[in-house]
DSSP file (Angstrom, degrees, kcal/mol; ACC not computed):
  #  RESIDUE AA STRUCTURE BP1 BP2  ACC     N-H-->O    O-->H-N    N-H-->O    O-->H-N    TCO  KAPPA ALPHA  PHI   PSI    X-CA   Y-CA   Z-CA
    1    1 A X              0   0    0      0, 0.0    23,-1.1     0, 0.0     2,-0.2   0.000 360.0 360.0 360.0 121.2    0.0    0.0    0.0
    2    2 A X  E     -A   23   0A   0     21,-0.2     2,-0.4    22,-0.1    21,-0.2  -0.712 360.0-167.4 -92.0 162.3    1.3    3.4   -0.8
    3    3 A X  E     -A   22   0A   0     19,-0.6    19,-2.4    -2,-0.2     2,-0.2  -0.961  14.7-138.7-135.7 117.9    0.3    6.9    0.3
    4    4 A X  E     -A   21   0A   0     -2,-0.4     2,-0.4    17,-0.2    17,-0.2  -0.478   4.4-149.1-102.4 165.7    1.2   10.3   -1.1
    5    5 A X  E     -A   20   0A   0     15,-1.0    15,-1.0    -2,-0.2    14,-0.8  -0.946  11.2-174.8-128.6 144.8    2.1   13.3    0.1
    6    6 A X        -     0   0    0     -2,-0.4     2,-0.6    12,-0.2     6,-0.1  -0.979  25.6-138.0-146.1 119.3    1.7   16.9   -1.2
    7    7 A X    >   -     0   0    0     -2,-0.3     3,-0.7     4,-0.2    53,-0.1  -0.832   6.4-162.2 -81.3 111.2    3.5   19.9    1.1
    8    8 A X  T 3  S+     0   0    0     -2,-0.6     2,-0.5     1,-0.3    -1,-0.2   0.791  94.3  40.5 -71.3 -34.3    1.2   22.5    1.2
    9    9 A X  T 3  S+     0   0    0     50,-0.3     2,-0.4    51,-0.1    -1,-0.3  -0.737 102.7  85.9-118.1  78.2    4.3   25.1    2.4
   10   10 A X  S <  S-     0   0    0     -3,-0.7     3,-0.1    -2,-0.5    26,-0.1  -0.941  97.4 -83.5-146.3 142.4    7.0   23.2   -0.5
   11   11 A X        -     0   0    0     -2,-0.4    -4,-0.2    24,-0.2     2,-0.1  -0.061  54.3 -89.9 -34.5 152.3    6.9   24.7   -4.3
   12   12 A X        -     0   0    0     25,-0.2    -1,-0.1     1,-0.1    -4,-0.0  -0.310  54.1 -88.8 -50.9 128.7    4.3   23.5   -6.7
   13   13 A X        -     0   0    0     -2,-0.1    -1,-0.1     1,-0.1     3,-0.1  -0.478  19.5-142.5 -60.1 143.5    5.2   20.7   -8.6
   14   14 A X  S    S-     0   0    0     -3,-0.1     2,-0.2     1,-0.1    -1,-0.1   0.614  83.0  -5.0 -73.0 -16.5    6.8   21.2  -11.8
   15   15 A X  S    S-     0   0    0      3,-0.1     2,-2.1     2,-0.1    -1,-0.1  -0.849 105.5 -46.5-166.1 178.7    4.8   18.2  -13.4
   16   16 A X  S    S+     0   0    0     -2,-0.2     2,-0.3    -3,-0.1    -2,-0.0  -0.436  95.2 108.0 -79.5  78.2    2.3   15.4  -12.5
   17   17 A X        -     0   0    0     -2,-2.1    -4,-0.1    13,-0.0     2,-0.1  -0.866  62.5-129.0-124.1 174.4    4.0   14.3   -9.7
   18   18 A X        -     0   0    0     -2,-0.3   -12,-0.2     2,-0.1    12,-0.1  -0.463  31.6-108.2 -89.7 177.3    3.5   14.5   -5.9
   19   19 A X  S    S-     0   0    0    -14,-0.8    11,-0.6    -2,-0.1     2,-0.3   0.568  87.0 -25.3 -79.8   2.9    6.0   15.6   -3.4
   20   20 A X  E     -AB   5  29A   0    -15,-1.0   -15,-1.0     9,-0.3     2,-0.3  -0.966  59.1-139.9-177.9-177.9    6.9   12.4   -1.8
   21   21 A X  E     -AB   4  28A   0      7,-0.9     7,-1.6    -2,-0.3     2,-0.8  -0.935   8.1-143.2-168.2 141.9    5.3    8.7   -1.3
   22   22 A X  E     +AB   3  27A   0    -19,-2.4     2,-0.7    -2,-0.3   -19,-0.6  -0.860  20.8 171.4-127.6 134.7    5.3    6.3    1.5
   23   23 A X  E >  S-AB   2  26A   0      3,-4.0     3,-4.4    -2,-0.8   -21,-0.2  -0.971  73.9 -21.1-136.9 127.9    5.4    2.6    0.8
   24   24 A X  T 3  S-     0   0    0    -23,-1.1    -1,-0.1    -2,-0.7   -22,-0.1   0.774 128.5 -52.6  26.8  65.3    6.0    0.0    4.0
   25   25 A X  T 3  S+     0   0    0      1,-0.1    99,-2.9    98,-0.1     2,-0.4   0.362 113.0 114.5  47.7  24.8    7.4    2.9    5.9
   26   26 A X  E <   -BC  23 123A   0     -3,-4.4    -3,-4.0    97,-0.2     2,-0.3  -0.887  55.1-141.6-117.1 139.2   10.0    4.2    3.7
   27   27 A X  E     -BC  22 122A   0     95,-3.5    95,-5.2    -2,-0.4     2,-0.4  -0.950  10.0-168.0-116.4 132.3    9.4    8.1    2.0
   28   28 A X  E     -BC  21 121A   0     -7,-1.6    -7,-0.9    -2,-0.3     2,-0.3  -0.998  11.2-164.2-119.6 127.7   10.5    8.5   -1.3
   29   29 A X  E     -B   20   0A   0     91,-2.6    -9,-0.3    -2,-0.4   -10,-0.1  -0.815  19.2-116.5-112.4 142.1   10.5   12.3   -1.9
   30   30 A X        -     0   0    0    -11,-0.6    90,-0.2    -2,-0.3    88,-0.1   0.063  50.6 -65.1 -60.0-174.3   10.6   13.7   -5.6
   31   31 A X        -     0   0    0     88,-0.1     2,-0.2    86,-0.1    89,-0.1  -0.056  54.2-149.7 -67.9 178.7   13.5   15.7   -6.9
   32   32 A X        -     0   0    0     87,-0.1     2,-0.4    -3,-0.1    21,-0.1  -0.845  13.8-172.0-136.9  92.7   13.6   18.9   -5.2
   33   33 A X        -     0   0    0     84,-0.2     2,-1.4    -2,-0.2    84,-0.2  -0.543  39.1-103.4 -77.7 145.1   15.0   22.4   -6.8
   34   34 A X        +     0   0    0     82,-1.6     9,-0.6    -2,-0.4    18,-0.2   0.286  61.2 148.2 -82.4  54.5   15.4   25.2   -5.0
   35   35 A X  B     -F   42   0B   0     -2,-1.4     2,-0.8     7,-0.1   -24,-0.2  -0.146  54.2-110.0 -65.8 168.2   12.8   27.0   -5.8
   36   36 A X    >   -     0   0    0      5,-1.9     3,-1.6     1,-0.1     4,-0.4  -0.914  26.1-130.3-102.3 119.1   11.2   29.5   -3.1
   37   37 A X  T 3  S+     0   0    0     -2,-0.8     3,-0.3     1,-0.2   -25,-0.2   0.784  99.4  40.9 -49.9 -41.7    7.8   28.0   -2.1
   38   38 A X  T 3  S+     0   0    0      1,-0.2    -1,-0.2   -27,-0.1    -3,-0.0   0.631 122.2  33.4 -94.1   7.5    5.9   31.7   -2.8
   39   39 A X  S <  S-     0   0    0     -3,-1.6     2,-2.2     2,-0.2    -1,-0.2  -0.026  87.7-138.7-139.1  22.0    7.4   33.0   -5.7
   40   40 A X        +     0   0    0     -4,-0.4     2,-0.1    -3,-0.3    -3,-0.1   0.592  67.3 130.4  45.4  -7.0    8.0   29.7   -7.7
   41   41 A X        -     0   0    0     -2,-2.2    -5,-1.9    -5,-0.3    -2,-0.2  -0.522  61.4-126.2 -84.5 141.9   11.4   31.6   -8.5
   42   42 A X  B     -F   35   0B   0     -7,-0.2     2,-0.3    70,-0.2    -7,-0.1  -0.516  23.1-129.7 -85.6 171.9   14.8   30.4   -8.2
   43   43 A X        -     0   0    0     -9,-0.6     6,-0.2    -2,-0.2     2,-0.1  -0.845  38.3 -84.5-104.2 166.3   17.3   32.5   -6.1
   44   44 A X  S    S+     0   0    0     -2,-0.3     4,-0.3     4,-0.1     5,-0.2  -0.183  86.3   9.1 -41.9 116.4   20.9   33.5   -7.5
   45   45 A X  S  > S-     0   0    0      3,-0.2     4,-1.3     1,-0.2    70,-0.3  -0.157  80.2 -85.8  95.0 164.1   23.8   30.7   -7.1
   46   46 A X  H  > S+     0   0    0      2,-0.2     4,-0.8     3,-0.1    -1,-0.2   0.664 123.5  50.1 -96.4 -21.3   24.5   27.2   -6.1
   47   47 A X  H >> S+     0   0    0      2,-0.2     3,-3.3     3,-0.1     4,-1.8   0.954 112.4  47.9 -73.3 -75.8   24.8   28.0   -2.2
   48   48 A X  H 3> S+     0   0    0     -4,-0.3     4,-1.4     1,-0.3     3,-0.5   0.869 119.0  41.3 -51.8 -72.5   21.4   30.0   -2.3
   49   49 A X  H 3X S+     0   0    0     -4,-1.3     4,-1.9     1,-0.2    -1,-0.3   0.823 112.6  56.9 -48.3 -22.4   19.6   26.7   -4.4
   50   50 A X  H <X S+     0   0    0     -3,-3.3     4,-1.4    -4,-0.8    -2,-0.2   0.774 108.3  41.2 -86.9 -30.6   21.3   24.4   -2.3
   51   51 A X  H >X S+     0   0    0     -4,-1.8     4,-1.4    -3,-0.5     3,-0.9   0.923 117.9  54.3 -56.1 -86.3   19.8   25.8    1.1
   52   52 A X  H 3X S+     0   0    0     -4,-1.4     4,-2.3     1,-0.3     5,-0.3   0.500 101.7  51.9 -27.7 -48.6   16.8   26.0   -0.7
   53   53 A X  H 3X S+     0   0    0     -4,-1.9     4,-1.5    -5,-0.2    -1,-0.3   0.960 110.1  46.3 -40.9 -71.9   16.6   22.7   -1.8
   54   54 A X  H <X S+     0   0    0     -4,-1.4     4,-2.2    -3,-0.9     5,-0.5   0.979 108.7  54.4 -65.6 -37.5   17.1   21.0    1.7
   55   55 A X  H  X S+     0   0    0     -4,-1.4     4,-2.1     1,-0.2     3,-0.3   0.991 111.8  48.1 -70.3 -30.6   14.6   23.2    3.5
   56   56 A X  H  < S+     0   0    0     -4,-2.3    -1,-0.2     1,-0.3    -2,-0.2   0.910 110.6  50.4 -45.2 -18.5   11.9   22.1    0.6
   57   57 A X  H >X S+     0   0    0     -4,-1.5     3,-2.1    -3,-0.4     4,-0.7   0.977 112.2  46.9 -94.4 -49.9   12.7   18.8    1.0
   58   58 A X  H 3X S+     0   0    0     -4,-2.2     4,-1.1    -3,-0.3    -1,-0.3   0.754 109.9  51.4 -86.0   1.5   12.3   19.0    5.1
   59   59 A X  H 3< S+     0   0    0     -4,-2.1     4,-0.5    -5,-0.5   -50,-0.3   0.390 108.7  49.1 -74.6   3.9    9.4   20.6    4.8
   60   60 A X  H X4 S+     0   0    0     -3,-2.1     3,-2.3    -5,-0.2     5,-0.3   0.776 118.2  49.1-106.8-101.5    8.3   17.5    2.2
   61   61 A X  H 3<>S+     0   0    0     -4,-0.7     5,-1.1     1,-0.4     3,-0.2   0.346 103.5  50.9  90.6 -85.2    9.7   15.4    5.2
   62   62 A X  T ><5S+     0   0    0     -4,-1.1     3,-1.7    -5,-0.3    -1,-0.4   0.885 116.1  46.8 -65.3 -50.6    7.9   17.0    8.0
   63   63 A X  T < 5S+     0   0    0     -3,-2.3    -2,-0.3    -4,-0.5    -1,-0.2   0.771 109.3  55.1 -32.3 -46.3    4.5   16.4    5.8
   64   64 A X  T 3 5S-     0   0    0     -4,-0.2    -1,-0.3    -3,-0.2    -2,-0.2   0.530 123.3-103.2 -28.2 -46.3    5.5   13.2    5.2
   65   65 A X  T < 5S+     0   0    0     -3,-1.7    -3,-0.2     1,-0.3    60,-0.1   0.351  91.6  62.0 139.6 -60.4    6.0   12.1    8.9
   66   66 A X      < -     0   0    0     -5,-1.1    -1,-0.3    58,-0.2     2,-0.3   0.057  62.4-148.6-104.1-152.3    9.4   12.2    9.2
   67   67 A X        -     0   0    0     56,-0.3    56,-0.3    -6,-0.1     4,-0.2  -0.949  48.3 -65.6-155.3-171.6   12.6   14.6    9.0
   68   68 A X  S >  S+     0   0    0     -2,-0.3     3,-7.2     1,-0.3    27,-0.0   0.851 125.6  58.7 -25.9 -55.9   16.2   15.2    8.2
   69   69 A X  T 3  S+     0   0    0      1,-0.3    -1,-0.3    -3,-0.1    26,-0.0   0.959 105.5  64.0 -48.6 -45.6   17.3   12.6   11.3
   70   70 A X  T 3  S+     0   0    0     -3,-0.1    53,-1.0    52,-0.1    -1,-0.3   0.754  78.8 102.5 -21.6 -51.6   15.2   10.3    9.1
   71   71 A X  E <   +D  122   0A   0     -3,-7.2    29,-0.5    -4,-0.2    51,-0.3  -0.501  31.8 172.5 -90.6 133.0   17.0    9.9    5.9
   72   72 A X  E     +     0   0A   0     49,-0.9    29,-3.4    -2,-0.2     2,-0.4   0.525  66.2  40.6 -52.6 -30.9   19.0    7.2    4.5
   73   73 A X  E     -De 121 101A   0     48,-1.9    48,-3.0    27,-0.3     2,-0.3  -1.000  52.8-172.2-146.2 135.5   19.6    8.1    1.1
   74   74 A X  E     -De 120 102A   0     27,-1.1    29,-2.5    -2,-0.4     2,-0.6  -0.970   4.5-171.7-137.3 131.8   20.4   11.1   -0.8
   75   75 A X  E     -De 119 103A   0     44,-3.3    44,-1.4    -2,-0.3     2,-0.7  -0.894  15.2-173.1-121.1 104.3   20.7   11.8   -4.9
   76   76 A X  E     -De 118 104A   0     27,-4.1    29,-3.3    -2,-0.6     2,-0.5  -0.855   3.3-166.8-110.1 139.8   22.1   15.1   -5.6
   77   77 A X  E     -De 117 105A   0     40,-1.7    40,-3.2    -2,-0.7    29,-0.2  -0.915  11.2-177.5-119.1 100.0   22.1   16.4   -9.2
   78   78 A X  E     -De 116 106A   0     27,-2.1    29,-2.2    -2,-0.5    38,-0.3  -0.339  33.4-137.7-105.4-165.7   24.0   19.2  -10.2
   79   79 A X  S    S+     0   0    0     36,-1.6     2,-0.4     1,-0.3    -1,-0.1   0.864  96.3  25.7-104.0 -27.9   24.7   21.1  -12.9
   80   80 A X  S >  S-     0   0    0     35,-0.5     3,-4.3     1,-0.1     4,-0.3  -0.917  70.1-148.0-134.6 127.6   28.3   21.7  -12.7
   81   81 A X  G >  S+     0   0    0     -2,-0.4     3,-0.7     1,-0.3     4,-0.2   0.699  99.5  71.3 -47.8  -5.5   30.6   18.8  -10.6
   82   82 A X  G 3  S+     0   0    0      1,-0.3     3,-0.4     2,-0.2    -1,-0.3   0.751  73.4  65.5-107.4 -11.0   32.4   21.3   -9.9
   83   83 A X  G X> S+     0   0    0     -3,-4.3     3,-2.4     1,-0.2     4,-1.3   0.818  83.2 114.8 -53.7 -34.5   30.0   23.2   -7.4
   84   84 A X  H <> S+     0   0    0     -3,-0.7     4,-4.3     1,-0.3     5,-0.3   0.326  70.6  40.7  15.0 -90.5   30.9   19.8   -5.5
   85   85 A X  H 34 S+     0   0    0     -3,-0.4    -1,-0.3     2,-0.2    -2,-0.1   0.417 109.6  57.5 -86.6 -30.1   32.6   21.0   -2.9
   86   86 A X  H <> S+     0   0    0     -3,-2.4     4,-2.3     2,-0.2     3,-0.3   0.793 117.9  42.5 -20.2 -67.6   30.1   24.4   -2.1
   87   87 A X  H  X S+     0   0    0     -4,-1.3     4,-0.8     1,-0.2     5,-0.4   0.985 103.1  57.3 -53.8 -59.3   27.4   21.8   -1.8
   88   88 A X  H  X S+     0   0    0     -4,-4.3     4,-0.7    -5,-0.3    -1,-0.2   0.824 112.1  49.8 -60.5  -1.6   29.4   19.1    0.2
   89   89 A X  H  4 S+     0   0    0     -3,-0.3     4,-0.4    -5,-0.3    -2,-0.2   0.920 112.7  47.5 -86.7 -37.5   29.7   22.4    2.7
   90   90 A X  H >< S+     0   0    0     -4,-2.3     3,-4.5     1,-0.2     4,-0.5   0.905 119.1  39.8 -61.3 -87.1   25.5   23.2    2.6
   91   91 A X  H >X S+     0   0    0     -4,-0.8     3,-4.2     1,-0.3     4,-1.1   0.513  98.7  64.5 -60.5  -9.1   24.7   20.2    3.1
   92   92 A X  T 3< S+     0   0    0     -4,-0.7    -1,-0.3    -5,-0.4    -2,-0.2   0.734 101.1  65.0 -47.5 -33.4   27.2   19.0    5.7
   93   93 A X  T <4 S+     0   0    0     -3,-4.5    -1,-0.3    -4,-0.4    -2,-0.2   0.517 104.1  45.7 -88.0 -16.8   25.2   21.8    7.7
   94   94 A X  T <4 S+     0   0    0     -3,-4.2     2,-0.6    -4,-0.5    -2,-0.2   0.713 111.9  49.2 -94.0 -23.0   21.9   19.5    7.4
   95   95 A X     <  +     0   0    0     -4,-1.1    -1,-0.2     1,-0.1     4,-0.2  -0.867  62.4 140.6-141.5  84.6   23.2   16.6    8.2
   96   96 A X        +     0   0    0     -2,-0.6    -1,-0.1    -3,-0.2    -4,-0.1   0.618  67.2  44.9-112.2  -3.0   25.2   16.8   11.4
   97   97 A X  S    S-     0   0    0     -3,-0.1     2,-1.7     1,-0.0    -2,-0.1   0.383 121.8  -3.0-140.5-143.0   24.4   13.7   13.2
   98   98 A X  S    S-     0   0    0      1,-0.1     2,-0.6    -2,-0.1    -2,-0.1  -0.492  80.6-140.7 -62.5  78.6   24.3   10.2   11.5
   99   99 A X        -     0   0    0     -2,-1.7     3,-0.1    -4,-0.2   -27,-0.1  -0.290  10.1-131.3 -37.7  80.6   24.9   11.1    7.8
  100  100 A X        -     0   0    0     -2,-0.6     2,-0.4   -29,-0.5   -27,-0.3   0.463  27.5 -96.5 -46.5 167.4   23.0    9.2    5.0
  101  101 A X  E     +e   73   0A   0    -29,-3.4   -27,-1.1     1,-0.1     2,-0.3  -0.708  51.1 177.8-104.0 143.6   24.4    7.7    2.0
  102  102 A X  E     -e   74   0A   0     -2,-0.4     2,-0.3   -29,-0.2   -27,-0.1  -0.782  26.5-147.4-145.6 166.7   24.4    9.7   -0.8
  103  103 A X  E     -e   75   0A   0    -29,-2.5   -27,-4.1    -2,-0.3     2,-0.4  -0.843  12.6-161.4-128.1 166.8   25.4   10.0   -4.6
  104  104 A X  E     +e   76   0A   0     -2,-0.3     2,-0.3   -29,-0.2   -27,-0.2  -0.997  17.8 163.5-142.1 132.7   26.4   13.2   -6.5
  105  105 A X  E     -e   77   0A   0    -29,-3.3   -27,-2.1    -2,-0.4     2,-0.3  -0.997  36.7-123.3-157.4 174.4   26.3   13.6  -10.2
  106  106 A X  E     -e   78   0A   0     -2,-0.3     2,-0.6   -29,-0.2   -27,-0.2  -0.614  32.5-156.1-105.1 160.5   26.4   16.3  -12.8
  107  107 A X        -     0   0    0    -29,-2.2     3,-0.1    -2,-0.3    -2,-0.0  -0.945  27.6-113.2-129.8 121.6   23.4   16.0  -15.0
  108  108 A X  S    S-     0   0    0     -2,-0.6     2,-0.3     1,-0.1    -1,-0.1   0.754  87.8 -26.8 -38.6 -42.2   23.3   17.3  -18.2
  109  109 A X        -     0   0    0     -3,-0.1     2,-0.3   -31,-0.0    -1,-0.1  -0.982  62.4-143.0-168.3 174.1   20.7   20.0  -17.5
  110  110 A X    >   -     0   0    0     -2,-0.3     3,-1.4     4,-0.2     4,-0.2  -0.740  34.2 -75.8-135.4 164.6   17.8   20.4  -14.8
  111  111 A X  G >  S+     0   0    0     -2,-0.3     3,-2.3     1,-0.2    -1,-0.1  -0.134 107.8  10.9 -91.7-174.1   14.6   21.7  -14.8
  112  112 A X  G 3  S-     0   0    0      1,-0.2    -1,-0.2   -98,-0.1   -70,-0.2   0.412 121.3 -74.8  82.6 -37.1   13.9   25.3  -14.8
  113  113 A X  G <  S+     0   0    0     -3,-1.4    -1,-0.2     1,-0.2    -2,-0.2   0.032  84.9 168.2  98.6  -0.8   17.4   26.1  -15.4
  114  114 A X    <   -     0   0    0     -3,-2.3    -1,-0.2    -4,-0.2    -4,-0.2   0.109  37.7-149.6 -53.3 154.5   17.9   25.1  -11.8
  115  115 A X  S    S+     0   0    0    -70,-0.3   -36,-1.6     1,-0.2   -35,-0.5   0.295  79.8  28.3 -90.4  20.0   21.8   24.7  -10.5
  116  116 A X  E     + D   0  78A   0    -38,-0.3   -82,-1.6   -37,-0.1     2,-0.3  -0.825  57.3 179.1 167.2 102.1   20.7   21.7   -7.7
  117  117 A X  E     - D   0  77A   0    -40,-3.2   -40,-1.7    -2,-0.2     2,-0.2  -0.957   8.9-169.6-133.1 179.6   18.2   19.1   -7.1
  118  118 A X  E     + D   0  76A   0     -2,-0.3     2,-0.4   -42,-0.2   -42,-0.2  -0.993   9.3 177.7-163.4 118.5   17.9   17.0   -4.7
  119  119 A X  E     - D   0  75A   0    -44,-1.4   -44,-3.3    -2,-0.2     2,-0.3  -0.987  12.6-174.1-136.9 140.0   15.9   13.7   -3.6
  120  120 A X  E     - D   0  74A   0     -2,-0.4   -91,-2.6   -46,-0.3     2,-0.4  -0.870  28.3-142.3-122.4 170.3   15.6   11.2   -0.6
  121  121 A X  E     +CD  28  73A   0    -48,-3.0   -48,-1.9    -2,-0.3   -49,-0.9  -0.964  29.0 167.8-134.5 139.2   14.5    8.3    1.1
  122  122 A X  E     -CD  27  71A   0    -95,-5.2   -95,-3.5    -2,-0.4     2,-0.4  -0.843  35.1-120.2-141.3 172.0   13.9    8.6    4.8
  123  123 A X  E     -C   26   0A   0    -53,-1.0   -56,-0.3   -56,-0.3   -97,-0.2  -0.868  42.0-100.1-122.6 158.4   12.2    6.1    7.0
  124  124 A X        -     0   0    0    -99,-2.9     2,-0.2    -2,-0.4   -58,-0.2  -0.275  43.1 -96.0 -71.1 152.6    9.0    7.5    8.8
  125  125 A X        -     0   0    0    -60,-0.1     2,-0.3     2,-0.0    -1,-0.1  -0.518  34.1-118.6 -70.6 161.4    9.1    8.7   12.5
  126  126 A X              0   0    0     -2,-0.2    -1,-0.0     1,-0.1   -61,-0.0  -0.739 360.0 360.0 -83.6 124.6    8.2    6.4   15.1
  127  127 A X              0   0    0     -2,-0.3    -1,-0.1     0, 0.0    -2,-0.0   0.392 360.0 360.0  91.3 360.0    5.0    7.5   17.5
């Protein structure tokens, strides 16, 4: 049995997806950009999309059930490898505690124009 989730305070989907799904107590959250939830706009830079990104995504999260402490698994997809190391600094800043395992790749291009998205799998809170 699955269940979906749509974050009333995370951007609009870009297409006919949801923001997440929970199947047998695993959340699989969609791609994330960093768009700004009231103005559908991105902001300037890969630090500034990369914030942006993880709060959408715990705010997906927090709908969802669960949060950050939650997640297992991480895909981030940029647009140039070379932000790498900008990124591994954001998010190091989410993830201070047990660190999920995560992949990084450059993608040929992303939607929007965006520089950063970003998708996980978290397991639901407990209680």
């Amino acid at each position: 049995m699955k269940k979906t989730i749509n974050a009333p305070k995370a951007p609009a989907a870009v297409g006919p997806y949801v923001h997440a799904v929970e199947a047998q107590g695993l959340i699989f959250t969609s791609g994330q950009l960093g768009l700004i939830p009231e103005s559908g706009t991105l902001p300037e830079g890969v630090e500034a999309q990369a914030h942006q990104s993880l709060k959408n995504l715990a705010v997906v999260l927090e709908a969802a059930g669960s949060d950050l402490d939650h997640v297992v698994k991480t895909n981030i997809f940029l647009d140039d490898i070379n932000d790498f190391a900008k990124v591994n600094e954001i998010y190091g800043q989410y993830f201070t505690k047990d660190t999920p395992a995560r992949s990084c790749v450059q993608a040929a291009k992303l939607p929007k124009g965006g520089l950063i998205e970003i998708e996980m799998i978290a397991v639901k809170k407990e209680g």
